[in-house]
N, C-alpha and C positions, 0 to 999 in steps of 0.2 A: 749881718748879725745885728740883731735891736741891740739898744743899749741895756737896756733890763734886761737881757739872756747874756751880757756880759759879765753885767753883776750879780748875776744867779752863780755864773761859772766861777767868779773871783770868794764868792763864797763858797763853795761846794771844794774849792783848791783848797780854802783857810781851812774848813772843817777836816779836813783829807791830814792834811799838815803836820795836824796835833796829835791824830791818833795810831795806831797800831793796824797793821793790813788785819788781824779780826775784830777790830774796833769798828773798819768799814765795812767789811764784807758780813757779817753777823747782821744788823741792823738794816742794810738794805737787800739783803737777801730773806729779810722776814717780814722787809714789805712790798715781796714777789719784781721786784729792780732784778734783771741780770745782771749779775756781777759775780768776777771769779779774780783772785790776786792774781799778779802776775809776778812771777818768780824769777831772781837771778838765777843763772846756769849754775851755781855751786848749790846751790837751796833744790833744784829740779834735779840734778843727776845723784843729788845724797837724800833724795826724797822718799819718800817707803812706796810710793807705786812706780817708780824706777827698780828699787831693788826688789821687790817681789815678782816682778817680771822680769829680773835677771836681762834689765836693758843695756846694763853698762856692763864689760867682760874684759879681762885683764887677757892680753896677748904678747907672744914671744916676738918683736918685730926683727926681721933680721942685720939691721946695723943700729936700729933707736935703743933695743932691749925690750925690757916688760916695759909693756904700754895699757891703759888704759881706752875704750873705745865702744863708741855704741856697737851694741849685738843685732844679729839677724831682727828687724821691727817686727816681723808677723810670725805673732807664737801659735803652734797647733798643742790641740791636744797629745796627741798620738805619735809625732815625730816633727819633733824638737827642726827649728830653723838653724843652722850654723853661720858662724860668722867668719 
């Protein structure tokens, strides 16, 4: 790795640093950059395309109790996956 693609990277970090994951992803998503945040697991499983796909599902375990757990991944139209 050149030295100038290091100091591109140490600035791309700093710039990163200061701001808010839609501080980043706004801006270089509107200058066609792929870019998508990447989520801790509390932010993803309490996320609204987790719960409108009904991916996380509260179960009876039989020595843990009510547990929490991902659902059946492949949802049909017509007849529902079980978990």
């Amino acid at each position: 790795m050149g030295v100038e693609k290091l100091e591109k990277t140490e600035e791309l970090r700093e710039w990163v640093a200061k701001r808010t994951v839609d501080e980043v992803v706004e801006p270089l998503a509107a200058a066609d950059v792929r870019v998508e945040p990447v989520y801790e697991v509390s932010q993803t499983v309490g996320g609204p395309q987790t719960k409108a796909r009904d991916m996380i599902v509260t179960l009876e375990h039989p020595t843990a109790g009510t547990i929490r757990t991902p659902s059946f991944p492949i949802k049909f139209e017509k007849k529902p996956g079980r978990s």
